[in-house]
N, CA, C and O of each residue as an XYZ file, in Angstrom:
848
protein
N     143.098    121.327    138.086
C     143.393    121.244    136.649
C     144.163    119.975    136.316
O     144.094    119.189    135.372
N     144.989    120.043    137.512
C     145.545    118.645    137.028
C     145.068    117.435    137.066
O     145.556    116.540    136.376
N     143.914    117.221    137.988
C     143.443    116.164    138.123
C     142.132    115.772    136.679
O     141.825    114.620    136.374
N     141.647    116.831    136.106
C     141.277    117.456    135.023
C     141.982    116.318    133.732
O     141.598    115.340    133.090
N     143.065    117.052    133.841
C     144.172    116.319    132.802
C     144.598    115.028    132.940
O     144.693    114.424    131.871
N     144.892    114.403    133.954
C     144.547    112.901    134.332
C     143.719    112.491    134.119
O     143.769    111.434    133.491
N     142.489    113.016    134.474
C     141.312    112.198    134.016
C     141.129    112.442    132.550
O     140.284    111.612    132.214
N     141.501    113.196    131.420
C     141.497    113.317    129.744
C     141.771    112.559    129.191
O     141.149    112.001    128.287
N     143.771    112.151    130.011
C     144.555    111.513    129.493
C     144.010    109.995    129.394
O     144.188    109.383    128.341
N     143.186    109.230    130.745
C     142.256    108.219    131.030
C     141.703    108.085    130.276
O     141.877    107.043    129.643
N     141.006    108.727    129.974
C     139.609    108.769    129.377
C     139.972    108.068    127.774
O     139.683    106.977    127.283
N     140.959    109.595    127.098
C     141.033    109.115    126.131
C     142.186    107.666    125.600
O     142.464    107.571    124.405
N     142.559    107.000    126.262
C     143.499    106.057    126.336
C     142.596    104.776    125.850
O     142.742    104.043    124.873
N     141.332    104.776    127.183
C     140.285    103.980    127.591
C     139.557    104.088    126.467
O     139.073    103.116    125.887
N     139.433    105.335    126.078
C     138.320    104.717    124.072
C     139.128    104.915    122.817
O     138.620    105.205    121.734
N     140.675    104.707    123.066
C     141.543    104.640    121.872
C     141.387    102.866    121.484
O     141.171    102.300    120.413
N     141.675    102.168    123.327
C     141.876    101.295    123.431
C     140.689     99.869    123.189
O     140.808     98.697    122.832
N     139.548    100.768    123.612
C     137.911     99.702    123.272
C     137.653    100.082    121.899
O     137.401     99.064    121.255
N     137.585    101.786    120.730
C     137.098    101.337    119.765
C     138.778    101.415    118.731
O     138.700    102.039    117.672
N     139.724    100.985    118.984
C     140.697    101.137    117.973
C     140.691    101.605    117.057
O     140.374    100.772    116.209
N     140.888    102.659    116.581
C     140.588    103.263    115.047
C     141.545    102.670    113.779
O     141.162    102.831    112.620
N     142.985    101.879    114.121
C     143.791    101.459    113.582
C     143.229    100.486    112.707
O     143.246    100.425    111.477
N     142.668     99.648    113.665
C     141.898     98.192    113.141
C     140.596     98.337    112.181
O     140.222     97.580    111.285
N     140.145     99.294    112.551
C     139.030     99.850    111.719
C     139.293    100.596    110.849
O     138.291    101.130    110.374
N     140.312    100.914    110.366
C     140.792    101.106    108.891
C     140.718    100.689    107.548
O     140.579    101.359    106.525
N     140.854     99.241    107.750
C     140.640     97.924    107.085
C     139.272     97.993    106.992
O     139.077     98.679    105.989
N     138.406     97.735    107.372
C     136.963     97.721    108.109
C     136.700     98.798    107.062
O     136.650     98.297    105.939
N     136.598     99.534    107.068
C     136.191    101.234    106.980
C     136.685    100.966    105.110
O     135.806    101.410    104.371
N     137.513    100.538    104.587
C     137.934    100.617    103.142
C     137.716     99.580    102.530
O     137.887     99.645    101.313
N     137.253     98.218    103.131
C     136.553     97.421    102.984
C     134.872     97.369    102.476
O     134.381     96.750    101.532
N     134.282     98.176    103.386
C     133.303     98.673    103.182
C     132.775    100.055    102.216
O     131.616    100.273    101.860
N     133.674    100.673    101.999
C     133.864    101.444    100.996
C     134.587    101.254    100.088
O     134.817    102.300     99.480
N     135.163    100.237     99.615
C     136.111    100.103     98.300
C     135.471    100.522     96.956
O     136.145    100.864     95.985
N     134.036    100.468     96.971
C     133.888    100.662     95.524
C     133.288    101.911     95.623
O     132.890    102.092     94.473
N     132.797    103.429     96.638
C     132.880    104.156     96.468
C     133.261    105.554     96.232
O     134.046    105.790     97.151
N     133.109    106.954     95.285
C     134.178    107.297     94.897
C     134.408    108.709     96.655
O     133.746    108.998     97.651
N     135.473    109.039     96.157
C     136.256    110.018     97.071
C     134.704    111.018     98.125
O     134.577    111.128     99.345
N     134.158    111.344     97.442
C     133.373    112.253     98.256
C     132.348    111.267     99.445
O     132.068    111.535    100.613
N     131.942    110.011     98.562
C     130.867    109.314     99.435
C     131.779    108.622    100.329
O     131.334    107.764    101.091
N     132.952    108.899    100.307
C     133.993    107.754    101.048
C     133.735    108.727    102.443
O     133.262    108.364    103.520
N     134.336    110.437    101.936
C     134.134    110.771    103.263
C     132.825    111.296    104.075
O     132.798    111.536    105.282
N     131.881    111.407    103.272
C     131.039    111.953    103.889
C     130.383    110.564    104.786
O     129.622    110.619    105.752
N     130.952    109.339    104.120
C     130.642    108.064    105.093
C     130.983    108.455    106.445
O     130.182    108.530    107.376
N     132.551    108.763    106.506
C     133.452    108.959    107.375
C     132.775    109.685    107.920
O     132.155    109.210    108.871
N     132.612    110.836    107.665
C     132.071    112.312    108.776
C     130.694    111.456    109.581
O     130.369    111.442    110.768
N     130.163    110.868    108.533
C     128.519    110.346    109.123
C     128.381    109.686    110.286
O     127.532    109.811    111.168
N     129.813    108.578    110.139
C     129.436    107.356    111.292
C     130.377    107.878    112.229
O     130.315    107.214    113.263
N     131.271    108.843    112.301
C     131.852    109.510    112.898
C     131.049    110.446    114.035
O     131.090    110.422    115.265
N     130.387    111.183    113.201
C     129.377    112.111    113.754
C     128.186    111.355    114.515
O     127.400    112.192    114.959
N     127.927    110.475    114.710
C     126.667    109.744    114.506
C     127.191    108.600    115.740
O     126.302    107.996    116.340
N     128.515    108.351    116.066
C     128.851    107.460    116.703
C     129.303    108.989    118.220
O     129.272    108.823    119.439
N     129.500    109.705    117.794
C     130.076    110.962    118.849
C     128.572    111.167    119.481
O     128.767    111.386    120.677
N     127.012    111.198    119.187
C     126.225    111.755    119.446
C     125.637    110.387    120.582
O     125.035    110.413    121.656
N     126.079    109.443    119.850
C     125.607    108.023    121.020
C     126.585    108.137    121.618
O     126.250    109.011    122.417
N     127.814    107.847    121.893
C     128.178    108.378    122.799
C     127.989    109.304    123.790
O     127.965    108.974    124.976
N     127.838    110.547    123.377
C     127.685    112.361    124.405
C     126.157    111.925    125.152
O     125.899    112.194    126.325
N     125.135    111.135    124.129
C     124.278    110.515    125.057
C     124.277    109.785    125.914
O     123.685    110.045    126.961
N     124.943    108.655    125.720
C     124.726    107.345    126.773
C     125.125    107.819    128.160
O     124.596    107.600    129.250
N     126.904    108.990    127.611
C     127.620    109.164    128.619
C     126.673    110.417    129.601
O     126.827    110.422    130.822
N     125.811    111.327    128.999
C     125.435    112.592    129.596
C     124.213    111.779    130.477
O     124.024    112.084    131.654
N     123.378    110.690    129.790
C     121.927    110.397    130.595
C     122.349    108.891    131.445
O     121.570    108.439    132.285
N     123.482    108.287    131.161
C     123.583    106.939    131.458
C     123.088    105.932    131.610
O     123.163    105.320    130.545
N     122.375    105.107    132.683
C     121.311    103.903    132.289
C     119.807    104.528    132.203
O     118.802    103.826    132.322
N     119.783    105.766    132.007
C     118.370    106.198    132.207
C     117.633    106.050    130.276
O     116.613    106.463    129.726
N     118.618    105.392    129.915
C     118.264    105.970    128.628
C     118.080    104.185    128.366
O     117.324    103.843    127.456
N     118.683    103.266    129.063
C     118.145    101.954    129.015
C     117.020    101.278    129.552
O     116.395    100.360    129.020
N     116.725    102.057    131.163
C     115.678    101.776    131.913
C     114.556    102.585    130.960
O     113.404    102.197    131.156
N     114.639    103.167    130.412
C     113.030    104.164    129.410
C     112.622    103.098    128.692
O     111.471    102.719    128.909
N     113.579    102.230    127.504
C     113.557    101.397    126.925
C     113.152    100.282    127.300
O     112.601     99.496    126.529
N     113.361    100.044    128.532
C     113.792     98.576    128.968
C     114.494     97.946    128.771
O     114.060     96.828    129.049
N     115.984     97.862    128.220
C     116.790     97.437    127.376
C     118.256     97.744    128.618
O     118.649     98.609    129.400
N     118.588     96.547    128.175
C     119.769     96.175    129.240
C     121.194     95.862    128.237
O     121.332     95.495    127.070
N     122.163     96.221    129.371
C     123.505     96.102    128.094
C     123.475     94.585    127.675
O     123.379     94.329    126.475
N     123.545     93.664    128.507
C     123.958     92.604    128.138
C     123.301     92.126    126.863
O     124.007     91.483    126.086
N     121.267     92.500    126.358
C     120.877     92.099    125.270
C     121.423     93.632    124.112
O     121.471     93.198    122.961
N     121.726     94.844    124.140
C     122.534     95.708    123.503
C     124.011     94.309    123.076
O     124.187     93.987    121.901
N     124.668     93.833    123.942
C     125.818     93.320    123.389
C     125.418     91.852    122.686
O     126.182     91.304    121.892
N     124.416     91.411    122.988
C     123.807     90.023    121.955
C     123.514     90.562    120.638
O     123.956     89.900    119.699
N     122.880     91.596    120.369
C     122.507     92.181    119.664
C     123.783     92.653    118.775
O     123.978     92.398    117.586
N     124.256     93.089    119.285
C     125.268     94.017    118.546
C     126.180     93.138    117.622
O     126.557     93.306    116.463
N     126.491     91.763    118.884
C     127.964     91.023    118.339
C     127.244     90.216    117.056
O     127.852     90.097    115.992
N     125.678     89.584    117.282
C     125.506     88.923    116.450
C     125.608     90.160    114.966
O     126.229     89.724    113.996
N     125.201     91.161    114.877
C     125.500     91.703    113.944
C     126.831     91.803    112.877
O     127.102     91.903    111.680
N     127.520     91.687    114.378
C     128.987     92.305    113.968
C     129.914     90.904    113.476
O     131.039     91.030    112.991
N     129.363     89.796    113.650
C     129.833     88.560    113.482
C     129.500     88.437    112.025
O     130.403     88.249    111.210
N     127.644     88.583    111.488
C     127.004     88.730    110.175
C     128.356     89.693    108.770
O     128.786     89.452    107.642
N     128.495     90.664    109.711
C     129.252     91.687    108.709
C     130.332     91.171    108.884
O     130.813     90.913    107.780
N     131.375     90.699    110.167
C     132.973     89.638    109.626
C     132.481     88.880    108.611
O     132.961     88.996    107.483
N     131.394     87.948    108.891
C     131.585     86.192    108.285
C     131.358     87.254    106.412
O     131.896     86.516    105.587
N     131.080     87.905    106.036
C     130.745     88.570    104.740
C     131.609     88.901    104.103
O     131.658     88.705    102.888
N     132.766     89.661    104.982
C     133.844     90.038    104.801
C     134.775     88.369    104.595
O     135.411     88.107    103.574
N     134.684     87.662    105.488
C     135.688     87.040    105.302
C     135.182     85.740    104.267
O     135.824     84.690    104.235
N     134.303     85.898    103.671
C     133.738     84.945    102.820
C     133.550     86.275    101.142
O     132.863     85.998    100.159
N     134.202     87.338    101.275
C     134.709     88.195     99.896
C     133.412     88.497     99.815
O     133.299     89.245     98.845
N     132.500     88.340    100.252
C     130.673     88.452     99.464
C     130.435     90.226     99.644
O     130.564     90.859    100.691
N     130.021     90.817     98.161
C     129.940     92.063     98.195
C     128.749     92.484     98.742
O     127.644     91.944     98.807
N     129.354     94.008     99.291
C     127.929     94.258    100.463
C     127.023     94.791     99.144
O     127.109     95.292     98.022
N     126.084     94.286    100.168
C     124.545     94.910     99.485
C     124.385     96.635     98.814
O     123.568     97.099     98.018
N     125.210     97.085     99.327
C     124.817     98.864     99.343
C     125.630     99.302     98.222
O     125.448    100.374     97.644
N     126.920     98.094     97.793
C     127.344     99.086     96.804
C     127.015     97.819     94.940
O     127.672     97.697     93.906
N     125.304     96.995     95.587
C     125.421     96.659     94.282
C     123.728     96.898     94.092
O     122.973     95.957     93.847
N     123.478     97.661     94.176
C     121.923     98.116     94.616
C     121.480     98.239     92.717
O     122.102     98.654     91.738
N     119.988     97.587     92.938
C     119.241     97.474     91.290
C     119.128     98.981     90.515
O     119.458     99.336     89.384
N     118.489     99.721     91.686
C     118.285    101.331     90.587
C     119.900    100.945     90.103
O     120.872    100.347     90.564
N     119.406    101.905     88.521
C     119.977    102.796     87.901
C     120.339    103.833     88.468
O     121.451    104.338     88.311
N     119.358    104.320     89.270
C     120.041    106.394     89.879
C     120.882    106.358     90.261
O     121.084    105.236     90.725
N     122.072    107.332     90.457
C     123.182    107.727     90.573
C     122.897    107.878     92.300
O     123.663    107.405     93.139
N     121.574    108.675     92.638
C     121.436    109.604     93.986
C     120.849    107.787     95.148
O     120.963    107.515     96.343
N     120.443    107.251     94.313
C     119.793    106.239     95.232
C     120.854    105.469     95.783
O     121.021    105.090     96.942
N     121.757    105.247     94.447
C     122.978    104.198     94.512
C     123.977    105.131     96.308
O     124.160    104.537     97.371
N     124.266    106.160     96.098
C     124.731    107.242     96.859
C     123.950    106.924     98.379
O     124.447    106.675     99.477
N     122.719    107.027     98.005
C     122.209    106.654     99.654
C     122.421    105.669    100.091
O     122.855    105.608    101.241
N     122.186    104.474     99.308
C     122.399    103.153     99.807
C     123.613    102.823    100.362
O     123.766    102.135    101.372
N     124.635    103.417     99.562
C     126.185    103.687    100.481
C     126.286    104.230    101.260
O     127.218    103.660    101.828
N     125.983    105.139    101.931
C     125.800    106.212    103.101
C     125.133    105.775    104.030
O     125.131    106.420    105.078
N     124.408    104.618    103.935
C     123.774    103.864    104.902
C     124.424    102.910    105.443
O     124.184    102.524    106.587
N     125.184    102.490    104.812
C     126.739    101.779    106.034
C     127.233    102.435    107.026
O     128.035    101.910    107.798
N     126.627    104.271    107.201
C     127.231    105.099    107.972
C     126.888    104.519    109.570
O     127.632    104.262    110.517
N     125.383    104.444    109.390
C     124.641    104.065    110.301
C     124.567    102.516    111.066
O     124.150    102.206    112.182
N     124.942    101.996    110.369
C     125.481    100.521    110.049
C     126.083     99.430    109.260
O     125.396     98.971    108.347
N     127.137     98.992    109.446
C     127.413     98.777    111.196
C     128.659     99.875    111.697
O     129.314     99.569    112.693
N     128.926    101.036    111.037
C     130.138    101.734    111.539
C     129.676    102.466    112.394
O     130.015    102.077    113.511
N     128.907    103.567    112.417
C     128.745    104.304    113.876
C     128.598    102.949    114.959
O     129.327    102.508    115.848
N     127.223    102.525    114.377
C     127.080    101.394    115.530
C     126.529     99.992    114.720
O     125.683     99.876    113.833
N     127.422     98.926    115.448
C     127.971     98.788    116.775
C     129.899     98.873    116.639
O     130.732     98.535    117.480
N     130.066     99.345    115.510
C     132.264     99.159    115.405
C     132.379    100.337    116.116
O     133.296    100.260    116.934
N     131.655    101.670    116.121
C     132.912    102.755    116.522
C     131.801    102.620    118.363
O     132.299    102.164    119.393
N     130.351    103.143    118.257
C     129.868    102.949    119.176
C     129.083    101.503    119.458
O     127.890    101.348    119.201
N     129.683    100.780    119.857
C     129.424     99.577    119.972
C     129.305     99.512    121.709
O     129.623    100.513    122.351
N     128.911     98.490    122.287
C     128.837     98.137    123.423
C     129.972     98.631    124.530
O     129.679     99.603    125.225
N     131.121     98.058    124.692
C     132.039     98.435    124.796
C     132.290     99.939    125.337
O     132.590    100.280    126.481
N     132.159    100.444    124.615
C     132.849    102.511    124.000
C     131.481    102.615    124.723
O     131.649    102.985    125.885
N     130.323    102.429    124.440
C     128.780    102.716    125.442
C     129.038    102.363    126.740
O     128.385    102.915    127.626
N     129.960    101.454    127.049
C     130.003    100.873    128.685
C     131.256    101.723    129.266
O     131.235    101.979    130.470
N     132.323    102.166    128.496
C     133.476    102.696    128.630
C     133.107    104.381    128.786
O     133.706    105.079    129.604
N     132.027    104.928    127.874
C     131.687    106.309    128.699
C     130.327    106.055    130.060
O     130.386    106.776    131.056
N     129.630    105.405    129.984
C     128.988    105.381    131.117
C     129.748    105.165    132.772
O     129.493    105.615    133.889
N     130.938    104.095    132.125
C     131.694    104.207    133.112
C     132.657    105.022    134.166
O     132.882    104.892    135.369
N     133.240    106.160    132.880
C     133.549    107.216    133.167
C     132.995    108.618    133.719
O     133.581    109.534    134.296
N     131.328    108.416    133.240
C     130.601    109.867    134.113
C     129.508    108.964    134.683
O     128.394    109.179    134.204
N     129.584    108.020    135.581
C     128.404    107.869    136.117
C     128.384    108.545    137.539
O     127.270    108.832    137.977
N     129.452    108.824    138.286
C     129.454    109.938    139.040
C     130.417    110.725    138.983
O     131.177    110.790    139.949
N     130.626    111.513    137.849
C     131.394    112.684    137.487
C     130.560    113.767    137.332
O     129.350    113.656    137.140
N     131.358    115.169    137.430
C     130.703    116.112    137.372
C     130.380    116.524    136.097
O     130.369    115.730    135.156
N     130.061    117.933    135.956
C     130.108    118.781    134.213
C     131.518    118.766    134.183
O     131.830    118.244    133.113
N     132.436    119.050    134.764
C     134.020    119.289    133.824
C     134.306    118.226    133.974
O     135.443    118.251    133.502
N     134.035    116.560    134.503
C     134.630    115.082    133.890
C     134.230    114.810    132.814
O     134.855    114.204    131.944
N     132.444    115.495    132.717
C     131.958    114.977    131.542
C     132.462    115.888    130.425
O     133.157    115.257    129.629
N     132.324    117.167    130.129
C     133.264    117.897    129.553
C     134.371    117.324    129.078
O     134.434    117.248    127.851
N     135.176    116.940    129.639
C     136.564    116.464    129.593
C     136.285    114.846    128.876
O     137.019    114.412    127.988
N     135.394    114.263    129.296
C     134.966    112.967    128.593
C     134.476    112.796    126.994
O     134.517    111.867    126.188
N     134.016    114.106    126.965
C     133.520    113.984    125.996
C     134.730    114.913    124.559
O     134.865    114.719    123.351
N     135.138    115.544    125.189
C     136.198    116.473    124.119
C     137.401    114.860    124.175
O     137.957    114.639    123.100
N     137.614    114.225    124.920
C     138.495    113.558    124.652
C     138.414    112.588    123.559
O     139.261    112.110    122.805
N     136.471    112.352    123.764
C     136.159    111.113    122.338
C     136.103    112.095    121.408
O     136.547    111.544    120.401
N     135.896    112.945    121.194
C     135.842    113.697    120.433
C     136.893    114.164    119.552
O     136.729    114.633    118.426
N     138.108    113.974    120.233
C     139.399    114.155    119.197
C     139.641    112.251    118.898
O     140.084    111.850    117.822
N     139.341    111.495    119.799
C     139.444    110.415    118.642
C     138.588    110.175    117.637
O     138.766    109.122    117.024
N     137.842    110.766    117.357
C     136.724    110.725    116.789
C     137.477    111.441    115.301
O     137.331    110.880    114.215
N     138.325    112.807    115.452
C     138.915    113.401    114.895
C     140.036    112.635    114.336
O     140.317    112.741    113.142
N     140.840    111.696    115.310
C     141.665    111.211    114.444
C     141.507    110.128    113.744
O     142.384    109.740    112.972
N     140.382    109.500    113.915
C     139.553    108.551    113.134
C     139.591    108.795    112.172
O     140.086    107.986    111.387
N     139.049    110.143    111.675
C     138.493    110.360    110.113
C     139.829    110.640    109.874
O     140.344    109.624    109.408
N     140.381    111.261    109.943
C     142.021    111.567    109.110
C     142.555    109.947    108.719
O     143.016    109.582    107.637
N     142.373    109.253    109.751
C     142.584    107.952    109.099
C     141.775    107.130    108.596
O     142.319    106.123    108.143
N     140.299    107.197    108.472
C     139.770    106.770    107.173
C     139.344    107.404    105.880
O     138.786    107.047    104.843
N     140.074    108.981    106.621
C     140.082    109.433    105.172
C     140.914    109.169    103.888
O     140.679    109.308    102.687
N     142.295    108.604    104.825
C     143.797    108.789    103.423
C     144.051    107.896    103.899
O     145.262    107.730    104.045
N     142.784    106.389    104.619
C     144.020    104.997    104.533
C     143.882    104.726    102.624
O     144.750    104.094    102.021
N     143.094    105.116    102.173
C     143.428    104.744    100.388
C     144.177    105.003    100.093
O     144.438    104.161     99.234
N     145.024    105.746    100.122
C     146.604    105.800     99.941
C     147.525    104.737    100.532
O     148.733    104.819    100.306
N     146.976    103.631    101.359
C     147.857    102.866    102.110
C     147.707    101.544    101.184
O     148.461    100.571    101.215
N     145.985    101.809     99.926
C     145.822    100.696     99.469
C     146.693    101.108     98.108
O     147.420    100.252     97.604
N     146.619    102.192     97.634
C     147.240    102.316     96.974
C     149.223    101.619     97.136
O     149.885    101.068     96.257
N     149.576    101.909     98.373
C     150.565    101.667     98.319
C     150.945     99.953     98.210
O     151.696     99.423     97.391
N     150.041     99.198     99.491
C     150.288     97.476     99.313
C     149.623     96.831     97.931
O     149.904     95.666     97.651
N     148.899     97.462     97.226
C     147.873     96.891     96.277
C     146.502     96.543     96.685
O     146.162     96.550     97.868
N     145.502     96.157     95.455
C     144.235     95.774     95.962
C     144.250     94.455     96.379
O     143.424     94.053     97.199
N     145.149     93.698     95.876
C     145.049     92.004     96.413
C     145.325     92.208     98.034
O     144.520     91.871     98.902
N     146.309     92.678     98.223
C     146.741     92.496    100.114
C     145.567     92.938    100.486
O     144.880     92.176    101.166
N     145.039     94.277    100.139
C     143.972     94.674    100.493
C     142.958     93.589    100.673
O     142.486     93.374    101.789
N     142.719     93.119     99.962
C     142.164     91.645     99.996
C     142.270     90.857    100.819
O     141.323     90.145    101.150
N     143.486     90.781    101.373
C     143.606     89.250    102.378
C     143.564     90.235    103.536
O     143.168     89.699    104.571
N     143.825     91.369    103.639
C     143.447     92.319    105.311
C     142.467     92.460    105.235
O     142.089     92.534    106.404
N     141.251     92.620    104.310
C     140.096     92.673    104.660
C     139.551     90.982    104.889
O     139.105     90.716    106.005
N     139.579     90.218    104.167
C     139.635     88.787    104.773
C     139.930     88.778    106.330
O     138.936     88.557    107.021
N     141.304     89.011    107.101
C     141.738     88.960    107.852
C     141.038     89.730    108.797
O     141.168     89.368    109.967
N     140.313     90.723    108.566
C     139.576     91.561    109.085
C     137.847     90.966    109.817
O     137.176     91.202    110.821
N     137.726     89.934    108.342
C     136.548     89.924    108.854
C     136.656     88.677    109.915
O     135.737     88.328    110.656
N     137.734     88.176    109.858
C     137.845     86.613    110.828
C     137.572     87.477    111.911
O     136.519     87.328    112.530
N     138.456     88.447    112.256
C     138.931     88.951    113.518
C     137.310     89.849    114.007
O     136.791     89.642    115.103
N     136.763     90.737    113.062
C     135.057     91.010    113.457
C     134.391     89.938    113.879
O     133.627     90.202    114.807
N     134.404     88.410    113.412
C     133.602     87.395    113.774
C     133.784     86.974    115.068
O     132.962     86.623    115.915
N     134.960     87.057    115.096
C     135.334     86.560    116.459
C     134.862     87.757    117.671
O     134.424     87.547    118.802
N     135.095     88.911    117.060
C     134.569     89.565    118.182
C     133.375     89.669    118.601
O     132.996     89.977    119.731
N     132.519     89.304    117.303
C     131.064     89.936    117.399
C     130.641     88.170    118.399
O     129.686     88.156    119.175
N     131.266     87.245    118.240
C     131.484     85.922    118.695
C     131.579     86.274    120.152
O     130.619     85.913    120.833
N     132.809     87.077    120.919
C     133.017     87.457    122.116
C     131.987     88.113    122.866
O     131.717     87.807    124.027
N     131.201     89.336    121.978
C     130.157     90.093    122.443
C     129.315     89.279    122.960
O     129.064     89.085    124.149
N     128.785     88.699    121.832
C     127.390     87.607    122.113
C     128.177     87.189    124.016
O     127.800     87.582    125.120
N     129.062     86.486    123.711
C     129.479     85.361    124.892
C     129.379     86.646    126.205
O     128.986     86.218    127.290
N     129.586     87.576    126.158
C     129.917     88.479    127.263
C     128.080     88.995    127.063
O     127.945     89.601    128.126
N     127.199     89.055    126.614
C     126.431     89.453    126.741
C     124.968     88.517    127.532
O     123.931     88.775    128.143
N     125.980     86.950    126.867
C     124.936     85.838    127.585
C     125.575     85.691    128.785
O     124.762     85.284    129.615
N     126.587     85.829    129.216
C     127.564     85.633    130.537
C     126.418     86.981    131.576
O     125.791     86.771    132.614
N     126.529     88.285    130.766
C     125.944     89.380    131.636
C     124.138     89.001    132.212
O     123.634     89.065    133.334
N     123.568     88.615    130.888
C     122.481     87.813    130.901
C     122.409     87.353    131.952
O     121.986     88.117    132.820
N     122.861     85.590    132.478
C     122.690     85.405    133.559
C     123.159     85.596    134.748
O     122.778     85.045    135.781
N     124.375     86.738    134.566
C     124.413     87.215    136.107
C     123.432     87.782    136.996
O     123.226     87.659    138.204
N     122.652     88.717    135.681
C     121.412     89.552    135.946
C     120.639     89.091    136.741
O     120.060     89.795    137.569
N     120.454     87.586    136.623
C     118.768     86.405    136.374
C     119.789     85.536    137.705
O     119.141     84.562    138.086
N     120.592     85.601    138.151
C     121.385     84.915    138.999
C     121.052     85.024    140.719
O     121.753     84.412    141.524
């Protein structure tokens, strides 16, 4: 049992620490600033939910689910960062996202088009991104049912404390104002560019180790 609990405490440390939920706060109200209370969370629950299920996968089947594909991490992390660089440089250049200035008139279309940030880029690649995919494969690639068990209830409460904090960081904008809000989401997106910048580099680095 105890070794059980060591390995939880690991586990969950190891995907507090690759997908930060702190930092993705900013991120997360950024991308939702102009929608109202309900689509905010059902965002939340979505890429939440949706980032827990790639995960419980990658971690339950591990590279078998890349070899089907053919698809290797290192082009998963080219892929991903260049994305994730697209959505900083947007952010940090103020340019409003696409989803919350959509042509219909409908109320229900406008609604989907926001809810589709769930899928991207927040489940994946910010919450399940490369990283958090390499960080549970790493953890059950020879673990049993109670590591993986234990692997997976552990993302699973960060997953939990995720949404509590992108549910009521609007209260945090409420408190600094919308301008600061402003320069942390600015600040936000430098810091996405750069990462999605790092990915790429760690993904062409993995690239030719492969081919090496």
């Amino acid at each position: 049992m105890s070794e059980l609990f060591v390995h939880g405490a690991t586990v969950f440390m190891g995907f507090m620490a690759i997908m930060n939920p702190l930092a993705n706060v900013p991120i997360f109200l950024g991308l939702t600033k102009d929608d109202d209370v309900a689509t905010t969370r059902a965002i939340a629950f979505r890429s939440l939910a949706l980032a827990f299920v790639i995960v419980a996968l990658f971690a339950a089947t591990g590279r078998i689910v890349f070899d089907l594909f053919g698809v290797t991490l290192p082009a998963f992390r080219i892929t991903g960062g260049l994305l994730v660089f697209n959505i900083g440089f947007q952010m940090l250049q103020g340019s409003p996202s696409k989803v919350h200035h959509v042509e219909s008139a409908v109320v229900l279309d406008q609604r989907q088009a926001a809810l589709s940030v769930a899928v991207s880029p927040l489940a994946m690649p910010i919450l399940a991104g490369p990283g958090t995919i390499a960080t549970a494969m790493s953890y059950t690639a020879d673990a049993g049912i109670a590591e993986l068990v234990v692997t997976l209830s552990a993302f699973g409460l960060l997953c939990a404390i995720t949404y509590v904090l992108f549910v009521f960081g609007g209260k945090l904008v409420d408190f600094i104002g919308a301008s600061a809000l402003g320069v942390v989401t600015r600040m936000m997106g430098l810091i996405l560019a750069v990462i999605g910048t790092q990915m790429v580099i760690e993904g062409i680095r993995g690239a030719f180790s492969l081919t090496g």
